[in-house]
C-alpha positions as CSV (number, residue, x, y, z in Angstrom):
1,X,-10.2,-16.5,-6.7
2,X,-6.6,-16.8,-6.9
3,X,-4.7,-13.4,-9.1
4,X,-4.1,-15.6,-12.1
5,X,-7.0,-15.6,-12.7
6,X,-8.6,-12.7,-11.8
7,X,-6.1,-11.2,-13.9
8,X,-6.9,-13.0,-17.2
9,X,-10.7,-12.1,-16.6
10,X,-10.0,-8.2,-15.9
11,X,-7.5,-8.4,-19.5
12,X,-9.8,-9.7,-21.3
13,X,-13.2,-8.3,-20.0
14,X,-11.2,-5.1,-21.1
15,X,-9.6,-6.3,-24.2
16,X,-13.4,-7.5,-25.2
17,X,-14.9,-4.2,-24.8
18,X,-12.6,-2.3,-26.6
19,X,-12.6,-5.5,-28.9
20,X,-16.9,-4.8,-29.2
21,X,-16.2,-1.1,-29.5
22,X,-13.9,-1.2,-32.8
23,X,-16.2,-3.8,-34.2
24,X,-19.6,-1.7,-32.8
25,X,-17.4,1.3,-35.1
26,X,-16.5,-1.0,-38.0
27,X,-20.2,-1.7,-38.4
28,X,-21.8,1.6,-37.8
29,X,-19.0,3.2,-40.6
30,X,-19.9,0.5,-43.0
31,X,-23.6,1.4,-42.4
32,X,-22.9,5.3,-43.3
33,X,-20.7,4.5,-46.0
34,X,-23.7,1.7,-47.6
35,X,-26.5,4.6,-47.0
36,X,-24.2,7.6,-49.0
37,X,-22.8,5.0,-51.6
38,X,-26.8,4.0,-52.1
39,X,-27.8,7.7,-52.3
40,X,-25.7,8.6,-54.5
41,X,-26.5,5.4,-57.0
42,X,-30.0,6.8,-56.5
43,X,-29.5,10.3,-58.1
44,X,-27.4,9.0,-60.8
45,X,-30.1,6.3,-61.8
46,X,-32.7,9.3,-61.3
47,X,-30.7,11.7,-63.7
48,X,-30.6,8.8,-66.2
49,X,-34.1,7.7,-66.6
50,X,-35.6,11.3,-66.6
51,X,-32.5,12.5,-69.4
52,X,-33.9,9.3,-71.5
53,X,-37.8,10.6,-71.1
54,X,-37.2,13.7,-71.4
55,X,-35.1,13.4,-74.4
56,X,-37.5,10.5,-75.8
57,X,-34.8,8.5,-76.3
58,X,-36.8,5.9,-74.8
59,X,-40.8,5.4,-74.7
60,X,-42.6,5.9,-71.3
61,X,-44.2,2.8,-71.3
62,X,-41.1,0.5,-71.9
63,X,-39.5,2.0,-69.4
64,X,-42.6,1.3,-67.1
65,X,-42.5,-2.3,-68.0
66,X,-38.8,-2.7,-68.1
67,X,-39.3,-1.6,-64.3
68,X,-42.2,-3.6,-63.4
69,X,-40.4,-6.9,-65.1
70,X,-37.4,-6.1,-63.2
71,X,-38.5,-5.2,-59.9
72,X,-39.5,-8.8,-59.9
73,X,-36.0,-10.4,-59.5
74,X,-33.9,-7.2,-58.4
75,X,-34.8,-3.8,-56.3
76,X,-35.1,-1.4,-59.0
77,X,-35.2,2.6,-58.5
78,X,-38.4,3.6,-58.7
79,X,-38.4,7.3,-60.9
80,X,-40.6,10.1,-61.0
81,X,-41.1,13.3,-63.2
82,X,-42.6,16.4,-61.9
83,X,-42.6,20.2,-63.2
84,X,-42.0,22.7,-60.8
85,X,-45.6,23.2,-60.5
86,X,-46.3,19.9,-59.5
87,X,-47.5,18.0,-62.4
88,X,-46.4,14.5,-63.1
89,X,-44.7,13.8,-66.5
90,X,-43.4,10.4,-65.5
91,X,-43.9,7.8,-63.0
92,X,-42.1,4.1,-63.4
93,X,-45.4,2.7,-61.1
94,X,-47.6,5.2,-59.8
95,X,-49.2,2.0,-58.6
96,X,-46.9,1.7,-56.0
97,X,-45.6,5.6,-55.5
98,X,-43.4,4.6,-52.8
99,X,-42.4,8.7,-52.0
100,X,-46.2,9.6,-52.3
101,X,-44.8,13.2,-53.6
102,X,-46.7,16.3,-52.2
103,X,-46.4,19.5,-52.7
104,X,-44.7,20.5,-49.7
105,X,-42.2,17.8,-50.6
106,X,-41.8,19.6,-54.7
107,X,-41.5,22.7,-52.3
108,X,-38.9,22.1,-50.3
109,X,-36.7,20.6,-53.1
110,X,-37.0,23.6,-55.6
111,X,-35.5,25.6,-51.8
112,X,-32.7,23.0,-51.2
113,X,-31.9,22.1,-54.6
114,X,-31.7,18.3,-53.4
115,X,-32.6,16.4,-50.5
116,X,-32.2,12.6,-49.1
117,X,-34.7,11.2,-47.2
118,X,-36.0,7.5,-46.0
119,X,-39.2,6.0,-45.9
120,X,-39.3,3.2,-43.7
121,X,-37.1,0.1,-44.9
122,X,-36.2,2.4,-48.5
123,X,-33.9,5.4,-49.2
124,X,-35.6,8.4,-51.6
125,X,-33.8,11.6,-52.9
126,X,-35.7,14.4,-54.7
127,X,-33.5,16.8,-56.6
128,X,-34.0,19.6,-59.2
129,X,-33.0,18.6,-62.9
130,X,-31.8,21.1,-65.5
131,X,-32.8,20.4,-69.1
132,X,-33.1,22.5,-72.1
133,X,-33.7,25.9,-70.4
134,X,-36.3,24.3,-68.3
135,X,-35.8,22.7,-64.6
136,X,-38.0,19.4,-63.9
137,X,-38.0,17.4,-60.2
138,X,-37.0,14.1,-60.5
139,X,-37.8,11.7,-57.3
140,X,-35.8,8.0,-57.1
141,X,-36.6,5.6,-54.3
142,X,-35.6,1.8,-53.9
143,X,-34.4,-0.6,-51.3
144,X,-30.8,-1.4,-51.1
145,X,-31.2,-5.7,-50.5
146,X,-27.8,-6.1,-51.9
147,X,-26.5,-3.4,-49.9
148,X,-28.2,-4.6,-46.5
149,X,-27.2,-8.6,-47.5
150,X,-23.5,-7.2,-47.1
151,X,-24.5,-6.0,-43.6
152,X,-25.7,-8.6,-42.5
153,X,-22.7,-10.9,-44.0
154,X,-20.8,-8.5,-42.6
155,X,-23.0,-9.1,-38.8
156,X,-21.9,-12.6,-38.7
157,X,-18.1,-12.1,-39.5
158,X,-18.1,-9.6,-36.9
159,X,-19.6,-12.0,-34.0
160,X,-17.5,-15.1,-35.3
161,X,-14.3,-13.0,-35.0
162,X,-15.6,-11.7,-31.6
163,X,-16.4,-15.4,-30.3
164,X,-13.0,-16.5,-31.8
165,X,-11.1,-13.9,-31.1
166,X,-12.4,-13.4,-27.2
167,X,-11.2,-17.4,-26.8
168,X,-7.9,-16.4,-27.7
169,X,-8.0,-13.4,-25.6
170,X,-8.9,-15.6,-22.7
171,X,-6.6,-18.3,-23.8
172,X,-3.5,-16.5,-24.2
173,X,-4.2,-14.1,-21.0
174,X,-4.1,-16.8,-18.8
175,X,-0.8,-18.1,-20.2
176,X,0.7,-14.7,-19.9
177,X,-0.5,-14.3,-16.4
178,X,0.6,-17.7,-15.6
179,X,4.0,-16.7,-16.8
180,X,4.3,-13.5,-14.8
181,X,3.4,-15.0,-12.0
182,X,5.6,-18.0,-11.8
183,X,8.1,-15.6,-9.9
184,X,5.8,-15.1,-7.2
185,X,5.1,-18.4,-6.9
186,X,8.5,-19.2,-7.1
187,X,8.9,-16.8,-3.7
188,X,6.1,-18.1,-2.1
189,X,7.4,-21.7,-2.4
190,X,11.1,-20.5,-1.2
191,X,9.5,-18.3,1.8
192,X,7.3,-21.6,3.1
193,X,10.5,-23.8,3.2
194,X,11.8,-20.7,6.0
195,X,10.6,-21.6,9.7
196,X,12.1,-20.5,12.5
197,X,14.6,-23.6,12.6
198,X,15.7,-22.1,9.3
199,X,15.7,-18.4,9.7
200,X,18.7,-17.6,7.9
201,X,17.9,-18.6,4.9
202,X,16.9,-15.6,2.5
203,X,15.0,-15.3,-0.9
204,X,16.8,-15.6,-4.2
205,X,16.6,-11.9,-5.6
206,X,17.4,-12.0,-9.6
207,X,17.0,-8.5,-10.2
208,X,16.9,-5.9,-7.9
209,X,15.3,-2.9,-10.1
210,X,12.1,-4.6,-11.0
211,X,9.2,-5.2,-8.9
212,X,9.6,-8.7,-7.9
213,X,13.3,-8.1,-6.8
214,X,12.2,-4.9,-4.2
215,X,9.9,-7.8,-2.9
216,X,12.1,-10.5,-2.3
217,X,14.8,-7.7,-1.0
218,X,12.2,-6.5,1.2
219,X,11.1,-9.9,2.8
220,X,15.4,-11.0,3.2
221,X,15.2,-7.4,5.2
222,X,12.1,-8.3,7.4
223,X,13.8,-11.9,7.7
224,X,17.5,-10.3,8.9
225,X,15.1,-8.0,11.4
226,X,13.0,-11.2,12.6
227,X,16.5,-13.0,13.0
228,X,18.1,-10.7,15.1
229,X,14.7,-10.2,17.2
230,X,14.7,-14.9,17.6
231,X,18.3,-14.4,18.3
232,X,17.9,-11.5,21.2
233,X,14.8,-13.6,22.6
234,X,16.4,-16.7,22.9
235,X,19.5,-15.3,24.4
236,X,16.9,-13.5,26.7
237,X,15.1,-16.6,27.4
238,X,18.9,-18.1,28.3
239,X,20.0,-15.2,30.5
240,X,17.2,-14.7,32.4
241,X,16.7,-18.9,33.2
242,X,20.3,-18.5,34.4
243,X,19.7,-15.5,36.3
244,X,16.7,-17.1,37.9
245,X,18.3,-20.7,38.6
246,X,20.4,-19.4,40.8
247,X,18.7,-18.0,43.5
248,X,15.6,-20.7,43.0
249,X,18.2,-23.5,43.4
250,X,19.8,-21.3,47.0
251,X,16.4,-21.4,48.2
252,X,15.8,-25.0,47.4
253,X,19.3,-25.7,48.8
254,X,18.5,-23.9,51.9
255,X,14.8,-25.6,52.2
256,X,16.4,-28.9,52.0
257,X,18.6,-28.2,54.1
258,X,16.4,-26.7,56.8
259,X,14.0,-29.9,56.6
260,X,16.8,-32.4,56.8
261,X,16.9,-32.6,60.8
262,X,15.5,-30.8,63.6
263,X,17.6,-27.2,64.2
264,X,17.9,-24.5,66.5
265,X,15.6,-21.3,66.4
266,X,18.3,-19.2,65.6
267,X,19.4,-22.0,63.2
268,X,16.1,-22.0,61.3
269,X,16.3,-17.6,61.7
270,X,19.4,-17.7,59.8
271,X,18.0,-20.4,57.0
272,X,14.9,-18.1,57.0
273,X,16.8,-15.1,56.8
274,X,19.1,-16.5,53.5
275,X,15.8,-17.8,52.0
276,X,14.1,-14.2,52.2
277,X,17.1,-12.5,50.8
278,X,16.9,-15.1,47.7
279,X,12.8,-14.3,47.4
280,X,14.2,-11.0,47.3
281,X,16.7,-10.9,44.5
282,X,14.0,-12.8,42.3
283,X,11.5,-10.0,43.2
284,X,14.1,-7.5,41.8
285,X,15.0,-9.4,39.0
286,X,11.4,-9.7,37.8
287,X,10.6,-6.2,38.6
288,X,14.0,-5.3,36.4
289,X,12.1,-7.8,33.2
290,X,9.1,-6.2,34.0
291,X,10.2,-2.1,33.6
292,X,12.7,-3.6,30.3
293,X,9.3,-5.0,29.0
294,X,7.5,-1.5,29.4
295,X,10.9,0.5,27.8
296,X,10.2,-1.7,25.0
297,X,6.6,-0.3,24.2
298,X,6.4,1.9,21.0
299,X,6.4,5.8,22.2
300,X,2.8,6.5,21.0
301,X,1.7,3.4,23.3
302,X,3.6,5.4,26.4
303,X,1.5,8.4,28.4
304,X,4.0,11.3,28.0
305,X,3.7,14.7,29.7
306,X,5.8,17.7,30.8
307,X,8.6,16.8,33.5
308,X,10.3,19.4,35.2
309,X,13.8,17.1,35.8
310,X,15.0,18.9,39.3
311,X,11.6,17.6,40.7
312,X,12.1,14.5,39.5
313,X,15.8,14.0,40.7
314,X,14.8,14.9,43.8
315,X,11.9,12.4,44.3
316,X,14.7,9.6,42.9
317,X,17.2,10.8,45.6
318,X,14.1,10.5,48.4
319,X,13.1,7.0,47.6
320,X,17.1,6.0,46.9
321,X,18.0,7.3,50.6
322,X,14.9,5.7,52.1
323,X,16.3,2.5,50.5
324,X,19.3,2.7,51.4
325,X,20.1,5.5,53.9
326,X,24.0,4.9,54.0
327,X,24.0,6.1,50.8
328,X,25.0,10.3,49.6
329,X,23.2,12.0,47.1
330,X,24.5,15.2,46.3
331,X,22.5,17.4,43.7
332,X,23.6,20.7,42.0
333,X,20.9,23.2,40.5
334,X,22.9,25.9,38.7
335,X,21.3,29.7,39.2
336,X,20.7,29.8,35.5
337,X,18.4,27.0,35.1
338,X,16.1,28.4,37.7
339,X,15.3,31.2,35.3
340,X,13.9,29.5,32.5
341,X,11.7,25.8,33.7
342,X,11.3,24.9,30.1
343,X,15.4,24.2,30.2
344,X,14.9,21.9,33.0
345,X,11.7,20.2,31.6
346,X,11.3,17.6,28.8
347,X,8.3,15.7,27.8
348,X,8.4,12.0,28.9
349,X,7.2,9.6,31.6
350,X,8.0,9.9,34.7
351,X,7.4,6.3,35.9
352,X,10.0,5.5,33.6
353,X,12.4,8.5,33.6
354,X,12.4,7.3,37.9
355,X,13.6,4.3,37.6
356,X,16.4,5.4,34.7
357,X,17.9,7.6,36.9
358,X,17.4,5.7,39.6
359,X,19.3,2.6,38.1
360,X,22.6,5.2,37.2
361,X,22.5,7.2,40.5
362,X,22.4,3.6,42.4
363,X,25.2,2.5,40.0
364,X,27.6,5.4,41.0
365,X,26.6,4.6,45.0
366,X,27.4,0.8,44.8
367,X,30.8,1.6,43.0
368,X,32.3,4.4,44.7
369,X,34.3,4.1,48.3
370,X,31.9,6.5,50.0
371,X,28.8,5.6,48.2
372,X,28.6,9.2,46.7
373,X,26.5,10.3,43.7
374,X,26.4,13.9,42.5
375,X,24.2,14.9,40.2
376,X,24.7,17.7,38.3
377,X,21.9,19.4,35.8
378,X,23.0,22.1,32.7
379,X,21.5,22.8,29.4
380,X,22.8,23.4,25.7
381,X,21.1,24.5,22.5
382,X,17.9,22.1,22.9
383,X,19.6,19.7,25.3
384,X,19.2,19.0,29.1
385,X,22.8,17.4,30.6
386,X,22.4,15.6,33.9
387,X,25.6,14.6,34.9
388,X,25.9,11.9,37.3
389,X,29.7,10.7,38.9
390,X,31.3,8.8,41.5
391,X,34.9,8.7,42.7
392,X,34.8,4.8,43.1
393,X,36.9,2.1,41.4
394,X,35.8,2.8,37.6
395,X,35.5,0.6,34.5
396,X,37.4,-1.3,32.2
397,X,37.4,-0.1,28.0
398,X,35.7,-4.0,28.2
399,X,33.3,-3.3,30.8
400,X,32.5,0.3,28.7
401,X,32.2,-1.1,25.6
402,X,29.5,-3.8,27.0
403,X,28.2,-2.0,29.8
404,X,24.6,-1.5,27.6
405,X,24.5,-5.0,26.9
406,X,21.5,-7.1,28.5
407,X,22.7,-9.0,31.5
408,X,26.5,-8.3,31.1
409,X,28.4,-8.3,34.5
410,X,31.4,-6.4,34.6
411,X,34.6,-7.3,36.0
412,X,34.2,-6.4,39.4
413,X,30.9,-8.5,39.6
414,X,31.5,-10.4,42.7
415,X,31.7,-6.7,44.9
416,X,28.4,-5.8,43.8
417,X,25.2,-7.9,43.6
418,X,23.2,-7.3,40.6
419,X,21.6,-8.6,37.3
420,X,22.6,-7.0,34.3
421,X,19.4,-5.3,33.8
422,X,19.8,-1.8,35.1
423,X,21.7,0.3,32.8
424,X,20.3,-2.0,29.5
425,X,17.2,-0.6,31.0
426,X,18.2,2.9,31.4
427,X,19.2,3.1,27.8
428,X,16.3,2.0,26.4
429,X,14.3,4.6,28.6
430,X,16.8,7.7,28.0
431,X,16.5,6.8,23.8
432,X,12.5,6.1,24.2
433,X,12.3,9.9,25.2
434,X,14.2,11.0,22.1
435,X,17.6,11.1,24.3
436,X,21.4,10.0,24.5
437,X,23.4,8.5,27.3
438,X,27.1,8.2,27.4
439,X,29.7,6.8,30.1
440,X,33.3,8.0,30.7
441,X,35.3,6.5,32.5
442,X,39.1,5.3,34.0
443,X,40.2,2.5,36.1
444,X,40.4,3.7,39.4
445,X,39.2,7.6,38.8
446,X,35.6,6.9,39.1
447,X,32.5,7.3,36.4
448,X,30.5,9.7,34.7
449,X,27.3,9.3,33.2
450,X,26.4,11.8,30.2
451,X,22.3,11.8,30.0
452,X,21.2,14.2,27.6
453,X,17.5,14.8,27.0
454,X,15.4,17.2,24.9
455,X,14.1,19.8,26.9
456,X,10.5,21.7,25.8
């Protein structure tokens, strides 16, 4: 069921009940106010007929027959006289005797002075009657037709309004419902004209403040966020069939080569030899995808525990010199560190928090003259600083300002083999455990990397 509708049946199933309810009170007031108006004409056509017998202003048996005649074509009130013992003086039909009097009734009357009652489809009242010194009871019963023909009159007009009115509930809900919606539909017929060919095209917003407008503003929002994810993973996509052309088409090169005539063993060592070292820099350039892949999980979706850093540096300086062994790692623990582990220890994973440090401590080994790194760990407020230099050939404000970037080379490229991956990655990884990770650095006076991390 699409909202339009729903919505016009929810208005008006709840415009219809409160619709029922006022007409359920109309009725039920005009009922009270038919049986009090029809009591009251009761007691004052009682009062009459007993001051005209009681005065004998008017014989008993006229006014019997002027009942019984009349009764015939209207509902006339049906009097009685009593004395306060209980004797009759007057009855307009005892025939009939629609109250049926009895003493506990006369009783009860002298106590309350006047009562109203009903018996079955007719209204009675008995009240006490002053006259000449003397009190009387005087009884009056009828049946109000003309009183219960306006009811039911007033029945129909109530369940033709209802009918009628209920149509143009439903009528005129649907057309306001249509209306309000025709913005939305509007939106959805601009958002399905968006694919990802078209991706920077946004949604009209007319008004900001209302509803429809923080919709619309937050869809263009989710659409600039989707845009620059497309644009990041198609440049991805770019960069890494580039990165991986080139040492798939060496190895090609080198296969071709190799099988187009015979060659020496030492020939074929050497084509075997370039061919492995190609394999080789694929293998690190999918491993470097594969670790930027896991930075990217969200930090609940990453197993985190307590990692003393000083251990950790150390096992990154073990598996770095086993690597490469020409390489110098030197690592300074100050005295005050030793004192307190939780200054030295953040919460994070240590997969990861490996290979970050391992990708900035190889960094300062490939670019410095003596293939130094020293590493250098102090704390401040809630921060743990490892500092990490070399004395090499340093960067470029350009290579600074792009070193994060994904796949950038610097300047000095052709020295140093590499992807582009490693310090991208090792930002990702330092800001994944809540951290920051700066660079400083001169042309020609070497590098310092900044890595500060929460500690416990």
């Amino acid at each position: 069921m699409k909202i339009r509708t729903a919505l016009t049946l929810k208005n008006t199933g709840v415009t219809a009940t409160v619709f029922l309810l006022c007409m359920i009170l109309i009725y039920l007031v005009s009922e009270q106010t038919r049986d009090k108006t029809f009591f009251r004409d009761l007691k004052s056509e009682g009062i009459t007929k007993a001051h005209l017998f009681l005065a004998d202003q008017v014989d008993a048996r006229i006014m019997q027959s002027i009942y019984l005649n009349n009764r015939k074509f209207i509902n006339e009130v049906e009097v009685a006289v009593y004395t306060t013992d209980f004797q009759m003086l007057y009855h307009d039909a005892i025939q009939n005797d629609i109250i049926k009097e009895t003493q506990e009734m006369i009783n009860d009357i002298l106590r309350k002075k006047e009562i109203e009652f009903h018996i079955g489809k007719y209204q009675g009242v008995g009240m006490v009657y002053p006259y000449r010194g003397k009190e009387y009871i005087v009884t009056a019963a009828a049946y109000d037709g003309y009183g219960y023909d306006n009811l039911i009159g007033l029945q129909k007009t109530l369940f033709i309004l209802f009918i009628v009115g209920l149509s143009l509930l439903f009528i005129t809900g649907y057309f306001l419902a249509r209306v309000s919606l025709q913005p939305i539909r509007n939106i959805v017929n601009e958002a399905e004209t968006i694919t990802a060919s078209q991706i920077d095209r946004r949604l009209p917003v007319k008004n900001e403040k209302d509803e429809l407008g923080e919709l619309s503003t937050a869809f263009n929002a989710l659409l600039n966020r989707l845009e620059i994810s497309f644009n990041s993973q198609r440049m991805f996509v770019s960069n890494v069939s580039h990165e991986l052309r080139t040492p798939l088409s060496a190895l090609i090169a080198e296969l071709g080569l190799s099988l187009q005539k015979e060659r020496t063993t030492e020939q074929y060592r050497y084509a075997m030899q370039n061919m492995l070292q190609d394999a080789r820099r694929m293998t690190r350039l999918i491993d470097g995808l594969l670790n930027l892949a896991k930075a990217d999980y969200r930090k609940e979706e990453i197993s985190m525990r307590d990692v003393r850093l000083d251990e950790l540096l150390l096992d990154v300086r073990e598996l770095i010199l086993r690597a490469h062994p020409e390489y110098h790692i030197d690592l300074l623990f100050g005295q005050e560190e030793a004192d307190d582990d939780r200054l030295i220890t953040t919460m994070g994973n240590p997969y990861l928090l490996n290979i970050a440090f391992s990708n900035l401590i190889e960094n300062n080994c490939k670019y410095s003259g003596n293939n130094t790194s020293s590493v250098q760990i102090s704390f401040w407020d809630r921060w743990t600083i490892i500092h990490l230099s070399d004395n090499g050939i340093g960067m470029s404000e350009i290579d600074k300002q792009n070193l994060f970037t994904l796949f950038y080379r610097g300047e000095d490229e052709k020295i140093v083999e590499g992807h582009g991956i490693g310090m991208a990655l090792s930002q990702k990884i330092i800001r994944l455990h809540g951290g920051e990770i700066a660079v400083h650095s001169e042309r020609g006076e070497g590098t310092t990397f900044v890595v500060k991390l929460p500690h416990v």
